[in-house]
C-alpha positions in Angstrom: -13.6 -40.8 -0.4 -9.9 -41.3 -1.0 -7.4 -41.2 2.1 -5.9 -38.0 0.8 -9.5 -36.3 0.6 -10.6 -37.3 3.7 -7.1 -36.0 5.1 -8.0 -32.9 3.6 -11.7 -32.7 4.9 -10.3 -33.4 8.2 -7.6 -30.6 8.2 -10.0 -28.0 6.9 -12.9 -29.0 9.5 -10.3 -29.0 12.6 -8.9 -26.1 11.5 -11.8 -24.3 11.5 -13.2 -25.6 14.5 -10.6 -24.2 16.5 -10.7 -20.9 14.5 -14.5 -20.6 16.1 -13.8 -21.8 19.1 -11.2 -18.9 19.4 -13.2 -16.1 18.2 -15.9 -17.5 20.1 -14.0 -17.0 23.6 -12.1 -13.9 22.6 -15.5 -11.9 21.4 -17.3 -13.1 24.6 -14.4 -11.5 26.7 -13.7 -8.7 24.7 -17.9 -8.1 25.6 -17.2 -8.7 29.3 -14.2 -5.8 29.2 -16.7 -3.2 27.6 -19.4 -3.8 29.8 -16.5 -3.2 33.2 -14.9 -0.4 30.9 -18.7 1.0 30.4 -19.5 0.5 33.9 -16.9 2.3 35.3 -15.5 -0.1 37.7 -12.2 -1.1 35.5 -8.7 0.6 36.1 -6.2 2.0 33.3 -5.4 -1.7 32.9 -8.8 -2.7 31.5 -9.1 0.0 28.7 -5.1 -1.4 27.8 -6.7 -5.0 27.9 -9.8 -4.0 26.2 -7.5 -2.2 23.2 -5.5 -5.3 22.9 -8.6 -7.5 22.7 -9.3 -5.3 19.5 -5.9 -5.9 18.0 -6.2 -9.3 18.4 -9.5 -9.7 17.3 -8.1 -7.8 14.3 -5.8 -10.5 13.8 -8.2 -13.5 14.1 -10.2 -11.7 11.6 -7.4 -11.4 9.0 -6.5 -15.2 9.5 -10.3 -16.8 9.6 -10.6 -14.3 6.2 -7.1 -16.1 4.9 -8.5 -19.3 5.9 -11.9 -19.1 4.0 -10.3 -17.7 1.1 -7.9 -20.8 0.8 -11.5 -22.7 1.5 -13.2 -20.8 -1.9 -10.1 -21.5 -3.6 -8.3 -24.4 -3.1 -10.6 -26.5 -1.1 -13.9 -26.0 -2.9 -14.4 -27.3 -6.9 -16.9 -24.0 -7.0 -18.1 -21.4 -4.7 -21.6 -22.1 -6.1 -21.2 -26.0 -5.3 -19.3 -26.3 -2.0 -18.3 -29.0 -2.6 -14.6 -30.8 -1.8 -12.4 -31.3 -4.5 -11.9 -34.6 -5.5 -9.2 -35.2 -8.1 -5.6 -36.3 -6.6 -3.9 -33.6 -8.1 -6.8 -31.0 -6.8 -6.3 -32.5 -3.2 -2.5 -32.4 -3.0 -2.6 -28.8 -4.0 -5.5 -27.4 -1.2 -3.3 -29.6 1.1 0.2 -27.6 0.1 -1.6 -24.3 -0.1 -2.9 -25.1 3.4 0.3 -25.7 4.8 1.9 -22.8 3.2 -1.3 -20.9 4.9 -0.3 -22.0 8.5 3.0 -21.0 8.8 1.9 -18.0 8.0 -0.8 -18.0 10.6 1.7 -19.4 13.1 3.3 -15.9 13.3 0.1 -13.9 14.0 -1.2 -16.9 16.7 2.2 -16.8 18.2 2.0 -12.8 18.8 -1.8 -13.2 20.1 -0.1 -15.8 22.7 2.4 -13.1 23.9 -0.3 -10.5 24.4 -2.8 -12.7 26.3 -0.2 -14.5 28.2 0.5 -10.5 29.4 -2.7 -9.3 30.1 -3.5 -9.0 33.3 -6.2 -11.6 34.1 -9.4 -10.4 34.9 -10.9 -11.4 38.6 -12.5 -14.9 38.3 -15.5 -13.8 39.6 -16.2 -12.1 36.3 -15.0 -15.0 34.1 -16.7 -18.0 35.5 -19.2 -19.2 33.4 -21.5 -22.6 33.8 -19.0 -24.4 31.4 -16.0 -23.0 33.3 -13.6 -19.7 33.5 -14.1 -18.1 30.1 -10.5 -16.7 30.6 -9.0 -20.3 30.8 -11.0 -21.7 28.2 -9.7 -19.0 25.6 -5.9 -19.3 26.7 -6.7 -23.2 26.0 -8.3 -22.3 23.0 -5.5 -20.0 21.1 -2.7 -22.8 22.4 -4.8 -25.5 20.7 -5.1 -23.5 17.6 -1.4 -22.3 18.1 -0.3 -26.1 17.8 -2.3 -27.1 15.2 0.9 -27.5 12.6 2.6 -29.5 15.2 -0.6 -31.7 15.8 -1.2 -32.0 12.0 2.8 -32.8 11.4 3.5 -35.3 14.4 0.2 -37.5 14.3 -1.5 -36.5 11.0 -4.8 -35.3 10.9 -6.1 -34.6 14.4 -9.1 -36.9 15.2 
């Protein structure tokens, strides 16, 4: 595989790790707000929270849709194949389409930031999971998919 291609296997892969990992934590939480919301132990604040969970799920929705259309068009040769393009030319384009993609997504990430960094945080006692507090582990999660164009402009392809 060429540098180029393997540049642009390692951008879409990344990319779209962090995308799950995001929708991941944000579904799981959204989950844990109905269940207080159904339960009857949440205050106005949690049916505010819970409504902007939806919005922003909204959102990750319409950029993970963005993200596997650029995928089916730019990144595959066919939809039926799956496979990477190849050719020079074919690379350099998914690659400028990409990056044309993510500053677009850098508005919608940058708004889900605002709204999480103002929700009130839920009690730690209802976010701790085995692996750690749910809460902080999607914060971490948007701000690593929120910094992905400065990651992929200052050292390349991240690792």
């Amino acid at each position: 595989m060429s540098v180029i291609a393997d540049r642009l296997w390692r951008v879409n892969s990344e990319y779209l790790k962090r995308l799950s990992q995001v929708q991941k934590y944000l579904i799981l939480l959204e989950q844990l707000y109905v269940q207080v919301v159904e339960s009857g132990t949440g205050h106005e604040s949690t049916v505010y929270t819970l409504e902007a969970f939806n919005y922003i799920l909204q959102q990750m929705d319409y950029v993970s849709q963005e993200h596997r259309v650029w995928r089916y068009t730019y990144y595959y040769q066919s939809s039926d194949t799956k496979r990477m393009v190849q050719m020079p030319r074919s690379v350099g384009k998914a690659l400028a389409k990409f990056d044309r993609m993510l500053t677009n997504h850098q508005a919608y990430l940058s708004e889900m930031q605002g709204i999480l960094y103002e929700m009130p945080r839920p009690e730690p006692e209802l976010t701790r999971v085995p692996s750690g507090d749910l809460w902080e582990m999607a914060l971490y999660a948007v701000d690593d998919l929120a910094s992905f164009a400065d990651t992929l402009h200052a050292d390349g392809v991240p690792e």
